[in-house]
VOZA-991438 format. One record per residue: x, y, z of N, C-alpha, C in turn; residue number from 1. Coordinates in pm, whole numbers, plus 50000, padded with zeros to 5 digits. Layout:
REM residues N
+-------+-------+-------+-------+-------+-------+-------+-------+-------+-----+
:   n.X :   n.Y :   n.Z :  ca.X :  ca.Y :  ca.Z :   c.X :   c.Y :   c.Z : num :
+-------+-------+-------+-------+-------+-------+-------+-------+-------+-----+
:     X :     Y :     Z :     X :     Y :     Z :     X :     Y :     Z : NUM :
...
+-------+-------+-------+-------+-------+-------+-------+-------+-------+-----+
REM end
This chain:
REM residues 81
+-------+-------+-------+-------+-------+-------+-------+-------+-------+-----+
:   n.X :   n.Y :   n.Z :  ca.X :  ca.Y :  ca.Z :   c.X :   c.Y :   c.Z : num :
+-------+-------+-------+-------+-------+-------+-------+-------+-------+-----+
: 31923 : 46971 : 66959 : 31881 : 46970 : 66820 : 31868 : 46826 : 66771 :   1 :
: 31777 : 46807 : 66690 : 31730 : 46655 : 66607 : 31852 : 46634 : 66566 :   2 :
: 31897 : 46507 : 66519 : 31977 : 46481 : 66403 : 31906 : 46494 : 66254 :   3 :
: 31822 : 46485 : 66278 : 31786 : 46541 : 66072 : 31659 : 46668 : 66143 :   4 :
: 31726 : 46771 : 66036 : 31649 : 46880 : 66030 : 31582 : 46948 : 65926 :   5 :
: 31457 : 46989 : 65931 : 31400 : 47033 : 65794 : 31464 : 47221 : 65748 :   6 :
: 31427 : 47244 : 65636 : 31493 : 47353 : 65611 : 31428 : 47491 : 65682 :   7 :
: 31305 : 47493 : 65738 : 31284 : 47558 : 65806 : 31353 : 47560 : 65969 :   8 :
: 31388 : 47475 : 66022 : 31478 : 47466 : 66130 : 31619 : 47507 : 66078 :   9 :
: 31658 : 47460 : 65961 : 31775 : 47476 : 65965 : 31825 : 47663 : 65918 :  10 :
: 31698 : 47706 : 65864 : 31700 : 47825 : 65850 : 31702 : 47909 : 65967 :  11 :
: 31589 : 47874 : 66076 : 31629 : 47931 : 66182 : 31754 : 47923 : 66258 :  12 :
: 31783 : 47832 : 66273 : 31931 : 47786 : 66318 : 32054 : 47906 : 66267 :  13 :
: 32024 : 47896 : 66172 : 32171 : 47944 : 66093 : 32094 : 48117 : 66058 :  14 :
: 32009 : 48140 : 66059 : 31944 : 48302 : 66084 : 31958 : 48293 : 65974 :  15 :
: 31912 : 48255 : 65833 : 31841 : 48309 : 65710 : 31733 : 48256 : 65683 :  16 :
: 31670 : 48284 : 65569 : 31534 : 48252 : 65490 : 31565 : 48142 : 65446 :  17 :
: 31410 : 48084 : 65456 : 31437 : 47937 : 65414 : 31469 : 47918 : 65259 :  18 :
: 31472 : 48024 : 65172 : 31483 : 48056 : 65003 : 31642 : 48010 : 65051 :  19 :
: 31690 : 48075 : 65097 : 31845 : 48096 : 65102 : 31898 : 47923 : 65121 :  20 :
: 31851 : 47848 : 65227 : 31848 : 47756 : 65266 : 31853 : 47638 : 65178 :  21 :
: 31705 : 47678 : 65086 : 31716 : 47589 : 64929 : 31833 : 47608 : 64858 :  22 :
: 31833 : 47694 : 64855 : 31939 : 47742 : 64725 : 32061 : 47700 : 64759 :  23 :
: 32167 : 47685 : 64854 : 32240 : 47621 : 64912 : 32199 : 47454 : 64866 :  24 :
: 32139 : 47444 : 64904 : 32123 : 47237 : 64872 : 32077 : 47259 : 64742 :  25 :
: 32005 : 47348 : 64666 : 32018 : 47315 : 64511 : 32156 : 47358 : 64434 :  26 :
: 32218 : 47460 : 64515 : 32365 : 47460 : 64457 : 32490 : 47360 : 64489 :  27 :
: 32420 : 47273 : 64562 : 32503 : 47176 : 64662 : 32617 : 47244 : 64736 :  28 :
: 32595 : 47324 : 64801 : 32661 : 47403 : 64902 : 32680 : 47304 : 65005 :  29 :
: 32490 : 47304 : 65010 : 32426 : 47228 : 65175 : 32417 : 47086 : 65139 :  30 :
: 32438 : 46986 : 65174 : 32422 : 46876 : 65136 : 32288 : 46838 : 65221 :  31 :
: 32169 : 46767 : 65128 : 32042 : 46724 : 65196 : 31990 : 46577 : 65091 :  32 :
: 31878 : 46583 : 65160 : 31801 : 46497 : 65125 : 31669 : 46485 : 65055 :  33 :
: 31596 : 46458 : 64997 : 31448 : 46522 : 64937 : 31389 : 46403 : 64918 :  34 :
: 31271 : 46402 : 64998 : 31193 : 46312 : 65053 : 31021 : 46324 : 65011 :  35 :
: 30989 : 46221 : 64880 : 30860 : 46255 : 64858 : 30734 : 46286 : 64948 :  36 :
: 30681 : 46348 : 64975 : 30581 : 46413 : 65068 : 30449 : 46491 : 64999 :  37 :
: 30386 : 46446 : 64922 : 30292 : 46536 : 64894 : 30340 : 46558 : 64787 :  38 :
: 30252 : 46699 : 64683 : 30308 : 46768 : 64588 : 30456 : 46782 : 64577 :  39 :
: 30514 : 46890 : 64629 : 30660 : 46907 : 64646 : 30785 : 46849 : 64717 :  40 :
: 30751 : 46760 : 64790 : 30830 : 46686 : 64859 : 30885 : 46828 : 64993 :  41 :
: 30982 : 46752 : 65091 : 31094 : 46801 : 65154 : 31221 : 46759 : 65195 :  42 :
: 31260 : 46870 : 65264 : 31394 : 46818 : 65238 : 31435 : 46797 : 65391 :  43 :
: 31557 : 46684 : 65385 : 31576 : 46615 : 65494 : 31746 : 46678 : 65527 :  44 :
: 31790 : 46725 : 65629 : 31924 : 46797 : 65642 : 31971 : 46751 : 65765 :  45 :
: 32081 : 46629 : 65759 : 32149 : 46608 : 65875 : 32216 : 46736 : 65961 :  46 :
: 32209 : 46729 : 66038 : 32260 : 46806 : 66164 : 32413 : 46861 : 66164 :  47 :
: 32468 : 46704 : 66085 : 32614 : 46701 : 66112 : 32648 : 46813 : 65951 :  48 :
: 32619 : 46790 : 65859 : 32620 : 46834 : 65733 : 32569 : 47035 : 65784 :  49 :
: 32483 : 47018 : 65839 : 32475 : 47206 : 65882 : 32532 : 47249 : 65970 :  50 :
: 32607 : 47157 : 66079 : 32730 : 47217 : 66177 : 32887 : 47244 : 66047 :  51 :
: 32860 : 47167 : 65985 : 33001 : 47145 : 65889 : 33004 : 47263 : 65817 :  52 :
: 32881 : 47357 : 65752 : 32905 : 47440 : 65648 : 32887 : 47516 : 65743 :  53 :
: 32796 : 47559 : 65864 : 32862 : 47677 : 65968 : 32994 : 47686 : 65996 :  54 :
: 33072 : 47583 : 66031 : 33202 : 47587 : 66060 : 33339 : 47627 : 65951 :  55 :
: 33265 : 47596 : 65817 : 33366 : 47608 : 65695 : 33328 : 47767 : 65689 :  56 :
: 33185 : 47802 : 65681 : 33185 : 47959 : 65701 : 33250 : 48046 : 65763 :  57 :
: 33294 : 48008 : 65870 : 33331 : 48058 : 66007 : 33475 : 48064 : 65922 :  58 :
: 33479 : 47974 : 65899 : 33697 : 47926 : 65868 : 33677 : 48012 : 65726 :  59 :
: 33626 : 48037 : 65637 : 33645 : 48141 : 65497 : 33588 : 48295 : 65581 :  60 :
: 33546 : 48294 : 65616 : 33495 : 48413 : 65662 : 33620 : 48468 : 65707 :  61 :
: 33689 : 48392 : 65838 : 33825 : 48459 : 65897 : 33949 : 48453 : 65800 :  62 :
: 33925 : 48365 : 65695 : 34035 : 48371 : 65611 : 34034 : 48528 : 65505 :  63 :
: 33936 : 48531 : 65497 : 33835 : 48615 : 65392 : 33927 : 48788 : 65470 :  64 :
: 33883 : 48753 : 65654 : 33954 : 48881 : 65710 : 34080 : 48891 : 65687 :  65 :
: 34139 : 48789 : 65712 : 34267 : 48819 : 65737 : 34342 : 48840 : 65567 :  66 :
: 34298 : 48814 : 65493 : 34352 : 48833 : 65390 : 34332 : 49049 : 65336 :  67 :
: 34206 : 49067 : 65407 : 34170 : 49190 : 65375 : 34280 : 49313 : 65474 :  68 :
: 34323 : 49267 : 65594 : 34359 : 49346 : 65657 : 34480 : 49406 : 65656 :  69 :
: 34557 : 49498 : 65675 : 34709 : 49524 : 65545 : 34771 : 49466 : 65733 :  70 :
: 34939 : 49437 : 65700 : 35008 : 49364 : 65784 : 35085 : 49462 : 65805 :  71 :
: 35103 : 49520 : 65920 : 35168 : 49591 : 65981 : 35326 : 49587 : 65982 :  72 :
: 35341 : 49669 : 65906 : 35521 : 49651 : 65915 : 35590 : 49767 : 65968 :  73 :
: 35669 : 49735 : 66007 : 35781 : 49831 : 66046 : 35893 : 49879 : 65980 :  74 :
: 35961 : 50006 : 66000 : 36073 : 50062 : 65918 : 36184 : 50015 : 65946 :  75 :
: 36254 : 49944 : 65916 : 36366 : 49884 : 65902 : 36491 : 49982 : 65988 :  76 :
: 36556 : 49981 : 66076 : 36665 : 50074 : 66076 : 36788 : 49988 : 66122 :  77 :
: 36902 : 50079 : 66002 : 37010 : 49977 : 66013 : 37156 : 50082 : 66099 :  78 :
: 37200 : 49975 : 66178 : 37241 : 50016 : 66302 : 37376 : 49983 : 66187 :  79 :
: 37491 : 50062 : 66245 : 37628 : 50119 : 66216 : 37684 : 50034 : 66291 :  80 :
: 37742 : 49936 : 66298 : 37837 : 49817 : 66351 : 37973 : 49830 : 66299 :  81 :
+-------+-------+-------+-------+-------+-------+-------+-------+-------+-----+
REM end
């Protein structure tokens, strides 16, 4: 993979729409770059910055499980000593 990626790569990469993709760097989720080009410009997305929010996903996601899943306990039994 490049070190700077446009949001269509980085959409494929990470398996959503490139809408989704914007919206993340206009919510500053995604941290990027926007680079005059024409009418609308584009946007410029280090590599390291879209491994980082896959990985924080990854880490809330499993936090996200483990918080949902009930913790198995056991019945207490008290022994006659």
């Amino acid at each position: 993979m490049k070190e700077i990626v446009t949001v269509k790569e980085a959409a494929a990469f990470l398996q959503k729409h490139p809408a989704t993709i914007r919206h993340w760097i206009e919510s500053k989720i995604l941290r990027a770059r926007k680079l005059s080009a024409g009418k609308n410009g584009i946007y410029a997305i280090a590599r390291n910055d879209l491994l980082e929010l896959m990985v924080a996903g990854t880490i809330e996601r499993k936090l996200k499980e483990k918080k949902k899943s009930p913790v198995a306990r056991t019945a207490q039994v008290h022994m006659p000593f």
